[in-house]
N, C-alpha and C positions, 0 to 999 in steps of 0.2 A: 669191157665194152667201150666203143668207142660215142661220141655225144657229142653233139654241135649244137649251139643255142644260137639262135638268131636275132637282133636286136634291127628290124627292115628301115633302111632311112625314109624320111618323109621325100613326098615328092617337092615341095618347099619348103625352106627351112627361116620359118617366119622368126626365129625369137634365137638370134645370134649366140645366144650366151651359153646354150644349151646343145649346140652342136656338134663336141667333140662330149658330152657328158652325158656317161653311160644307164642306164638302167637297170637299178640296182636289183632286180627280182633274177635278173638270169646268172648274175654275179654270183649271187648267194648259193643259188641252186646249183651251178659249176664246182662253187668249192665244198657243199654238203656232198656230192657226186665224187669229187678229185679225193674228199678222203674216207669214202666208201673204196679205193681202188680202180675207179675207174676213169680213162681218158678223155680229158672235157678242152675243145677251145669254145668261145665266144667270140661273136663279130657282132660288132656295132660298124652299121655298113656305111657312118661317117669316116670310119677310120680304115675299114677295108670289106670292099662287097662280096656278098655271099654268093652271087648271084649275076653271072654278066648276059643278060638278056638280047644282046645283040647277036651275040656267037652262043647263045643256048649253053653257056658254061658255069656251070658249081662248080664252087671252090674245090682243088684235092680233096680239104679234110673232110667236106660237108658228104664228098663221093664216096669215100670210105667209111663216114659214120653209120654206124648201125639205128641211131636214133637220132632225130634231126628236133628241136623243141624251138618253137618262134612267137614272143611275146609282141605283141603289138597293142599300141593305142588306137583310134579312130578313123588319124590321119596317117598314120602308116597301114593299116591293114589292109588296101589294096594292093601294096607292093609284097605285103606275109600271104599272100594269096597266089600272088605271080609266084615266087618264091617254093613255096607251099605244092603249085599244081606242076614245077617244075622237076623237082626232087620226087612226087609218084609218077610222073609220068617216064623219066628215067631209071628209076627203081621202084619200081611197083612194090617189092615186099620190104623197103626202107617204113619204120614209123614213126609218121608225124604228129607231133601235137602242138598245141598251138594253148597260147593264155595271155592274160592283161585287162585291161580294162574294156575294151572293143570281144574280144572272146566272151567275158565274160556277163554282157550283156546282151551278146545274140550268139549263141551256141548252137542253135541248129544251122545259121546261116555260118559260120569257122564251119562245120561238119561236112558242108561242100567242097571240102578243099584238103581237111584232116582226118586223121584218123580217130583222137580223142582231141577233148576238151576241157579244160582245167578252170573251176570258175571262183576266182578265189586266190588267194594267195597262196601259192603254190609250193614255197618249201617247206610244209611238213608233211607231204604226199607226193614229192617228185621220186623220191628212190623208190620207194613203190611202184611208180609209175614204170619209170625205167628197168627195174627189174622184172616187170610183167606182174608181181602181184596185183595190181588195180589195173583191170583190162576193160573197165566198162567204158564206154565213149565219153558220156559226160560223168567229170571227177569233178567233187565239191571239197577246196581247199580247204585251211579253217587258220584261224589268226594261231601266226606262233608266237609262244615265246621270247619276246626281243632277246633274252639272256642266250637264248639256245644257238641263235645263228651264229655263224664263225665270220673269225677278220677276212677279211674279202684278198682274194690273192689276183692282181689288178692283171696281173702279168699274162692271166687265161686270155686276154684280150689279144685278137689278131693285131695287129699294126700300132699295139697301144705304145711300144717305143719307137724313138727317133733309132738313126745309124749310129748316133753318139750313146745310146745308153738311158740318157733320158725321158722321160715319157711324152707321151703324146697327148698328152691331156693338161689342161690349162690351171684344173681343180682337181684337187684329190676328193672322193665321193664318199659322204663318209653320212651316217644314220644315226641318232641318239633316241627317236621316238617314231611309230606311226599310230594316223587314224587323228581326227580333228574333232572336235564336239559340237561344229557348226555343222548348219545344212541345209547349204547355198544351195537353188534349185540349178545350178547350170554347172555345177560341180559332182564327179564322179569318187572324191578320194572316199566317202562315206561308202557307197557302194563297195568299192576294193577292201578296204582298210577299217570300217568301222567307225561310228561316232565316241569310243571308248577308245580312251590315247591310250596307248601300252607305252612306258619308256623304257629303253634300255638303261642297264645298269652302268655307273656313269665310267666305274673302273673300267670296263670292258670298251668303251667310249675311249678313254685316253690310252687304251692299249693298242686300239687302232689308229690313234693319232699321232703315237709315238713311231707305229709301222707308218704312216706317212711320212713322218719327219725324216725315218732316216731312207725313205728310196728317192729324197731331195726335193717333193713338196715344202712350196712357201705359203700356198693357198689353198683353200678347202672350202668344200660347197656341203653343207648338210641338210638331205633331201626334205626333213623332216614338213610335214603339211603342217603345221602351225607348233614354230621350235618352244615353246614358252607355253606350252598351254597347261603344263601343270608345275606351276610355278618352283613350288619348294624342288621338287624333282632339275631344277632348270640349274636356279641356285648352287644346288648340287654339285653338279658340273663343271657350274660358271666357277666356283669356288676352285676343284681340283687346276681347273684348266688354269686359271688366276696366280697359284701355288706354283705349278712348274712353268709357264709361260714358255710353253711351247711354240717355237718360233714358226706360225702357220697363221696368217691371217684367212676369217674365215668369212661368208655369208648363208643367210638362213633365210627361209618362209617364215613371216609374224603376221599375226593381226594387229590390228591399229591398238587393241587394247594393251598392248603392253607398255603402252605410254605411263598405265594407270601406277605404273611400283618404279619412281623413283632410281630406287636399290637397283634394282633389276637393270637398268639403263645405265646405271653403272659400270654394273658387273659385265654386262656387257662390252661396254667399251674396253674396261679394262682387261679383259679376256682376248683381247682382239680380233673381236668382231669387228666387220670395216662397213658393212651394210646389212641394210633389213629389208627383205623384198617384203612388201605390205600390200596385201589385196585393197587397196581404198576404192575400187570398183566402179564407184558413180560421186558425183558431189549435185545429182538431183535426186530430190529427199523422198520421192513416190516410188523412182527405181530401187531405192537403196532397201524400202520395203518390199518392193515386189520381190528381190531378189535374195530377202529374209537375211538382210545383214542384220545385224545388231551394232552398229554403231548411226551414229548422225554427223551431220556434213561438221557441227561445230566441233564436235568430238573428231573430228581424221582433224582438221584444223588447231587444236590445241596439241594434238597428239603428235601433228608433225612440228611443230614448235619445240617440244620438250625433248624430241627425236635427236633432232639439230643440236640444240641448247648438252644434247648430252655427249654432240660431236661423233655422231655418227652420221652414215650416209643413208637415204634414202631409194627404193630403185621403188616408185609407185605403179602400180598396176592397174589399168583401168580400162574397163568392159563397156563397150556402147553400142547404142541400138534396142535398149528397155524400152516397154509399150509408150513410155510417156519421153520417151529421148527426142529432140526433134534438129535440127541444125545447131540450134540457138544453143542445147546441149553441146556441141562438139565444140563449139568456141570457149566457151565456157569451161569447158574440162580441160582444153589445152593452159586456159589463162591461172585458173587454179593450179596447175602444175608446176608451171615457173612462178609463178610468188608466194607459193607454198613451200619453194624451195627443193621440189623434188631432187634430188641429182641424176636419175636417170628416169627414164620411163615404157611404160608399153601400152602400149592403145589395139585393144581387142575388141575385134566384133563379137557379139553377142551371139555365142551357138550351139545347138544343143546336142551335146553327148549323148549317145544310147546308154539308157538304164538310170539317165536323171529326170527329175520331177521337169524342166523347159520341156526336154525332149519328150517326153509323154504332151507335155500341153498343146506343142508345137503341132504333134501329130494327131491328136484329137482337132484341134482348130485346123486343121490343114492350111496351115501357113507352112510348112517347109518347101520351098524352092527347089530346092538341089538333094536328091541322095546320094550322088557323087563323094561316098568317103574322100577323098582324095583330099576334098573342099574342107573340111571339118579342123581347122587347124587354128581359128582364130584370126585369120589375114581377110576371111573371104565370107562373103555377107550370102548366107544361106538360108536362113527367114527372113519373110514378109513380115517390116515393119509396119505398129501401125502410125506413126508418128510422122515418116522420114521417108523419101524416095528410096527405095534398094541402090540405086548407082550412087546417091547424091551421099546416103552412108557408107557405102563401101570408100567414095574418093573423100571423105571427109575424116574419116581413118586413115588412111595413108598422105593426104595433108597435116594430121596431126603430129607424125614424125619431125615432116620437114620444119612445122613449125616450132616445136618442141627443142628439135634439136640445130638452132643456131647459133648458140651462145660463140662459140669457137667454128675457124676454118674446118680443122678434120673433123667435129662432129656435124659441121653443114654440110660437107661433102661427102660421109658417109651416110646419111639417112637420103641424102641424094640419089647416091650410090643403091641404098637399098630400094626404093621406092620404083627407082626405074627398071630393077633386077625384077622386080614384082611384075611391074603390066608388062615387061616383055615377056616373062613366062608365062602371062595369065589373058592374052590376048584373045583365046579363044571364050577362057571363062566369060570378058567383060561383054563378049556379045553377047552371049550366055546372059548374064543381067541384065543387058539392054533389054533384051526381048521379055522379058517377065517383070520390067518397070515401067509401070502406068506414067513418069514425067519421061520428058526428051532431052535429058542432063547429057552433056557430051562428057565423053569419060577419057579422052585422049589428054 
């Protein structure tokens, strides 16, 4: 049988680093499929589109697949929708399903579009799926295994190599653990993945690093939702990885508490970790509650200190537009960024996911502005603050880059670069906010 997974690009692509880096759920499920015997590609439709919408054309393979599977987040899933009502209206007895974190918090609304629905993590029910044993519309995944999944064979990827051979991809994608024990109300990985970390086992970890190493990866990105959250298990790793120093410099998702072990900060460096992306979210101490972090402003502040001090880099991530965020906030947060040393950063609006505790509150309080998935990506202010003009936060976010990012010529002229990239595709949007903000902030 033939299989085509579909990974739908965003229609903006707010967060640079993630652009060519694939999503590891269709990966998985391609190569549980390739060695059941059956024919699998994968399109990540940064690297090559499934879909040309202008000339009403599906890819070859997608036209000969027997089964089409399209995982989508929030901000992609109007375009797994185009996609989606394309492929049955061409081929009406083709079947579609559809899964991720956006499927799998509104399933009757994907059922518009698909055939089934998959809600959950999807590879210990996708051969099933495919082979027709599980024919009910809505399918209820359930956590696998980390041990059971297989090393990922990157190569299923449409356009994932250059002409020369080598890949198309900047970081090799690589998993040691999922599911977080936090539970951030504006966060969906609980939902997906569970507040109980499963880790993989660390052998099976260096066997697919060692499969990096030699298809000529130098870098590695490990998707994991918080890489360290069960420490000796981390150790583990950090150790084997330590032992053979595998020439792959790497980065991870942490929370700021991994400040608290020393050792660990270490091990880390010495493993060649080269960065730690760190949700630090807010450094005003009523958001940081509202948004049920567990850490306090002094605590990310000592914690990026000892970060540094352990010669590592930092890429800080921070969320703005909490009920108590007001301007005074956004100056504020850029200023703690650069003397806190961050080395990179991202300044997120504050939005709410289907199937997270915001987005329920949001929609009880009817502050949401915009349904418009499209919107739903982080760059574009979709609740009503109560704190902060809608325009005067949206451009106060995208002032954050520029200011953020001037230390050097090319990173001044690339957040330049991005910020004008932004309101020129987003010109409709900002009239869109004009009209639904009560001050007369010019947004030009």
């Amino acid at each position: 049988m033939k299989i085509a997974f579909i990974e739908p690009k965003p229609p903006f692509n707010a967060y640079y680093f993630l652009n060519k880096l694939p999503l590891l759920g269709n990966l998985y499920m391609a190569r549980i499929l390739e060695k059941a015997g059956h024919e699998v590609r994968a399109f990540k439709e940064t690297l090559t589109d499934a879909y040309n919408k202008e000339n009403d054309r599906l890819h070859p393979f997608i036209r000969e697949a027997d089964f089409v599977g399209i995982t989508s987040v929030t901000q992609t899933v109007g375009r797994a929708y185009t996609i989606a009502d394309a492929v049955k209206r061409q081929f009406p007895a083709k079947r579609v399903i559809m899964g991720g974190s956006h499927p799998s918090a509104c399933p009757e609304e994907v059922l518009e579009h698909a055939d089934q629905v998959v809600i959950g993590e999807g590879e210990p029910v996708i051969r099933d799926v495919v082979e027709n044993v599980r024919n009910e519309r809505i399918i209820y995944g359930s956590h696998p295994d980390m041990d059971t999944l297989p090393i990922l064979d990157l190569d299923v990827m449409e356009g994932c190599r250059k002409k020369d051979g080598s890949f198309n991809i900047p970081f090799a994608p690589l998993m040691a653990s999922r599911g977080c024990p936090h539970n951030c109300i504006f966060c969906s990985v609980t939902q997906m993945f569970g507040r109980t970390v499963r880790v993989r086992d660390s052998a099976l970890v260096m066997d697919e690093l060692r499969q990096r190493s030699r298809e000529g990866f130098r870098k590695a990105f490990f998707y994991d939702d918080n890489f360290a959250a069960n420490p000796e298990k981390t150790k583990e790793l950090l150790e084997r990885m330590i032992r053979e120093d595998i020439p792959i410099d790497w980065a991870s998702q942490f929370t700021i508490h991994v400040a608290n072990d020393p050792e660990l900060l270490h091990m880390l460096k010495r493993a060649r970790c080269f960065s730690l992306f760190i949700g630090i979210e807010s450094i005003n101490p009523q958001t940081l509650k509202d948004f049920h972090k567990s850490q306090t402003v002094d605590l990310i502040e000592r914690s990026l200190e000892r970060i540094h001090n352990a010669g590592l880099k930092v890429h800080g991530m921070f969320m703005l537009g909490g009920d108590t965020d007001n301007e005074e906030t956004i100056e504020r947060t850029i200023r703690f960024a650069k003397e806190a040393g961050c080395d990179t950063a991202q300044f997120s609006v504050l939005f709410p996911i289907p199937g997270t505790q915001l987005y329920d509150n949001m929609r009880e309080e009817n502050r949401i502005l915009f349904d418009q998935w499209d919107y739903y990506d982080g760059s574009h202010v979709v609740i009503e603050p109560r704190m902060i003009d809608p325009v005067r936060l949206q451009i106060g976010v995208l002032k954050a880059y520029k200011k953020f990012f001037n230390t050097s010529l090319l990173r001044w002229f690339a957040s330049r670069l991005g910020v004008g990239m932004w309101y020129m595709k987003n010109r409709t949007f900002m009239k869109r906010l004009k009209a639904v903000s009560p001050d007369s902030a010019p947004y030009a």
